[in-house]
N, C-alpha and C positions, 0 to 999 in steps of 0.2 A: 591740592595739598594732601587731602584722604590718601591718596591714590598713590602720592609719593612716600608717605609718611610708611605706605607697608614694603616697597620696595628698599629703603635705603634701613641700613644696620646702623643702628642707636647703641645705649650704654643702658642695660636695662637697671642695674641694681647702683647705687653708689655710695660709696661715705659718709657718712652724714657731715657736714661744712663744720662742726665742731665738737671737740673730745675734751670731756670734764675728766677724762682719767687719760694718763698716759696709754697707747694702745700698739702693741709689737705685732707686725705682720709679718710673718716670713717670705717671701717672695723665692726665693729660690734655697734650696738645703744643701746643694749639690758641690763639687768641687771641681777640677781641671777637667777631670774625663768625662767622658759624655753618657749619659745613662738616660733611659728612655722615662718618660714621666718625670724626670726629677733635673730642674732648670738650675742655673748657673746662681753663687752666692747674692744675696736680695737684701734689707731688711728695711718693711717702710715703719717709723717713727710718729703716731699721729699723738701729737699736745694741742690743744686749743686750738684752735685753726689753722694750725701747720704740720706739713709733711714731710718728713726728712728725709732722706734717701741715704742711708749706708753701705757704703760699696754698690758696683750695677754691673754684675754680669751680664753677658748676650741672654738678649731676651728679657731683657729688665722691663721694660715697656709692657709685653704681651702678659707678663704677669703682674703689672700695676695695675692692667685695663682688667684682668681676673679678679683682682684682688677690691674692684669696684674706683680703684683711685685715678681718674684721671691725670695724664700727663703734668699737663698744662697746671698742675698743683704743685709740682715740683719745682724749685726754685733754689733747694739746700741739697747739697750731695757731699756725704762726708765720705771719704775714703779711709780704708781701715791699711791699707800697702797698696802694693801697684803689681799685682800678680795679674794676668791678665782675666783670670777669671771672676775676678775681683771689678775690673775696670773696663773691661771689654765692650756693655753696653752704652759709655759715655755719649759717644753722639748720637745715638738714635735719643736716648732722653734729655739729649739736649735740645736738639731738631723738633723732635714731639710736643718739647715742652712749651717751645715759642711759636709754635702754630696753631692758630687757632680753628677748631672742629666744630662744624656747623651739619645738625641734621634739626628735621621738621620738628619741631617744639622744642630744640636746645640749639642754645651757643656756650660750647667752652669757649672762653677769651684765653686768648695766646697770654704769656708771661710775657709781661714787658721790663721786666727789671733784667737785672745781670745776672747770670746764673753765678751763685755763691758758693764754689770749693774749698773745703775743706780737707786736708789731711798731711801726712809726715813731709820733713823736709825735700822731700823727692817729688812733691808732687808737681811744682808749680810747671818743673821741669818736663817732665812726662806726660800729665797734662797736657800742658803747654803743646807739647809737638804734636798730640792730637789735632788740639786748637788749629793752629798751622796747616794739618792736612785736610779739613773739609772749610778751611776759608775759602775755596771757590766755589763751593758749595751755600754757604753762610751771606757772599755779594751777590749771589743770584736773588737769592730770596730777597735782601732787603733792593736791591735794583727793579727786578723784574718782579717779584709776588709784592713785592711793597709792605713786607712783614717790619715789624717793630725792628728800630735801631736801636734801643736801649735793652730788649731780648737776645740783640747779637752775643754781647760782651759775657766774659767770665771775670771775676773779682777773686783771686787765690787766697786763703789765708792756713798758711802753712804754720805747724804747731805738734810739736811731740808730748808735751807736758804741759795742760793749764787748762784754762776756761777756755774756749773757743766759741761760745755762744751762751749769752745771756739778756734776756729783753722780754716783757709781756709771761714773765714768771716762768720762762725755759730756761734751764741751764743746760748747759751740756760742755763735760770735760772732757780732753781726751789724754790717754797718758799711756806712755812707754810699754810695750810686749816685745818676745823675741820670737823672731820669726827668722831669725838668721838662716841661710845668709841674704835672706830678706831683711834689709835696714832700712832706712829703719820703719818699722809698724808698729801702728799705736790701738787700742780700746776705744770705746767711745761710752761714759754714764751721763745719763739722762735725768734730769731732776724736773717733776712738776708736781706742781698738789700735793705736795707732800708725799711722792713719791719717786722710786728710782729703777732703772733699769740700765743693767749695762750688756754690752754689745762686744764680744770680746776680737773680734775677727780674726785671726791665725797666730798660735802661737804655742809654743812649749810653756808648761806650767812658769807661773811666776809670782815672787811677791805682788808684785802691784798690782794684780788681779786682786789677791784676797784685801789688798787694803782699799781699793776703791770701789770694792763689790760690795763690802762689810754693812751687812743687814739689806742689802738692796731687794727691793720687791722681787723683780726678776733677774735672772741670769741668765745670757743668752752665749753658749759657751759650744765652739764648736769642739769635736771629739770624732775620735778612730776609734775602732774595735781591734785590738791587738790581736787578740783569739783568732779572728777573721783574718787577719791579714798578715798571721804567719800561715796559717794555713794553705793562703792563696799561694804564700811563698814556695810552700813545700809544694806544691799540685803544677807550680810553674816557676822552678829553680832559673830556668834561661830569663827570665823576669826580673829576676830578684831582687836589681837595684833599681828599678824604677819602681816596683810594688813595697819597697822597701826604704825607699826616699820617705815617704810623708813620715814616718817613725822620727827621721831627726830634726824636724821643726811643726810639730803636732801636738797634740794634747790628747791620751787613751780616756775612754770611758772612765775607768776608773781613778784615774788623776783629775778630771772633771768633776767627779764627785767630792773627792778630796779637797779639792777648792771651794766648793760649795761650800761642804762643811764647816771647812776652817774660816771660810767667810758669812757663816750661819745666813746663807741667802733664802729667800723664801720660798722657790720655784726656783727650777734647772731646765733650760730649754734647750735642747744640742741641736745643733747643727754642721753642715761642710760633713757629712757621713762621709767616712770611707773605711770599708767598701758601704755603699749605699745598700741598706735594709728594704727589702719587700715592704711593701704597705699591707701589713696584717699584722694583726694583735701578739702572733708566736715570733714571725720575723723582728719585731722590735721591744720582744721581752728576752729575745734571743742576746740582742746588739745592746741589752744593756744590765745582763746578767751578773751581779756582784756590788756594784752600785748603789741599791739601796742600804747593803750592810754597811757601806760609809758613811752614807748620809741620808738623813732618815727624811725630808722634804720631799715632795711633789717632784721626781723626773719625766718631762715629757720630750718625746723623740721627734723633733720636729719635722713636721712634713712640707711639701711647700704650701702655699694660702694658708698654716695656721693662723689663727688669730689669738694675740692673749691681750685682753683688756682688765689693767692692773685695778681697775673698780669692778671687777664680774671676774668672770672662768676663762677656761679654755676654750675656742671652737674653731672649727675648721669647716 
């Protein structure tokens, strides 16, 4: 067993099985296009001994197992729309999550409950015909690998405006954004311990951000740099409309801030960059230059694995 033990790759670092403070992961910061270092939209949720999953781009998995969280701890995945960058990683964390990982001195246990979806009235649909495409995928395993039949299934519950989860002191609402002509997409705030964070996923500024953000611990609010990306405009006019698409259903830098503000949030965390900032201290004082004169809070540039634990700081 020594001898296999150094051969076979383990999970060295992990979560701890329970969180007295709410705790925001960023998993991926990224948005459609592919950019090197920086993975497709993420965000894991730890309250008490549960782990949420908001939206899962490709590659959701490879940045849970970075982010120390094992799969198989997923069992909630809330969808913020159905852009594919958004939903792309579905079955692999579905797959992942009902299988269970066995190396020398652990066993993750497979999820044996139903995987629990949540998101806008579109989902069940969309979803759904995922579902559909790796059912033969899904009979193999429970026939031939003899994996759990109650880890097969998906349980939908579809909701643009309300509570969508409340039990063991989590809440969590989700409620209307515009992302047209993405329809519809929703928020997602988090309540535990007396505390809140909301999760805003794609959208042009709007009321119902600053009224369900209003005092929340964190804000997790994704944002463009307009500067950047006229510029890009100008340097590649043949471009134009596709470098200039995310402009009519996005949110600038400095409209983020804006919403802070008027939502007196306590922390600003951005994500879904575009164009996606350098990892260095100039590239992301660069990408969010003007900002602070709006709102005078804490803005951090998310990168992907940050970490913000709403009982402690920031770390990555």
């Amino acid at each position: 067993m020594t001898d296999l033990a150094k051969h076979i790759q383990g999970q060295e670092k992990l979560v701890p099985d329970f969180h007295e403070h709410l705790k925001v992961i960023l998993l991926g910061t990224g948005s459609p296009r592919a950019v090197y270092g920086v993975a497709k939209p993420g965000v894991a949720v730890l309250a008490g001994s549960k782990v949420f999953l908001v939206d899962c781009g490709a590659g959701t998995v490879g940045q849970l197992l970075l982010a120390g969280i094992m799969p198989q701890r997923i069992s909630d995945v809330l969808f913020t729309h159905h852009h594919s960058d958004h939903n792309s990683g579905f079955f692999d964390v579905f797959i992942s999550s009902w299988r269970t990982h066995v190396v020398p001195g652990a066993v993750y246990e497979n999820r044996t409950v139903p995987m629990q979806v949540y998101g806008p009235e579109t989902t069940r649909d969309i979803i759904g015909k995922m579902e559909a495409s790796f059912a033969f995928d899904v009979d193999l395993r429970i026939n031939y690998n003899k994996s759990d039949l109650g880890g097969s299934r998906i349980e939908y519950h579809e909701c643009n405006e309300g509570v969508v989860y409340d039990r063991d002191g989590i809440r969590i609402t989700a409620f209307e954004v515009d992302h047209r002509p993405v329809y519809p997409a929703v928020a997602y705030k988090f309540e535990y311990n007396g505390q809140a964070a909301v999760i805003s996923g794609d959208t042009l500024p709007v009321d119902n951000m600053v009224r369900y953000a209003q005092g929340a611990d964190l804000l997790v609010h994704e944002a463009y740099n307009k500067e950047w990306l006229d510029a890009l405009i100008a340097m590649y006019p043949e471009q134009a409309t596709g470098l200039g698409n995310p402009a009519k259903y996005h949110t600038t830098t400095l409209q983020a801030a804006e919403i802070a503000r008027q939502a007196n949030v306590k922390h600003l965390l951005l994500t879904h960059h575009i164009p996606a900032p350098a990892k260095t201290p100039e590239a992301e004082a660069a990408y969010i230059r003007g900002m602070s004169e709006i709102y005078a809070g804490p803005i951090t540039v998310g990168r992907d694995l940050i970490e913000v634990d709403l009982g402690a700081s920031v770390s990555s």
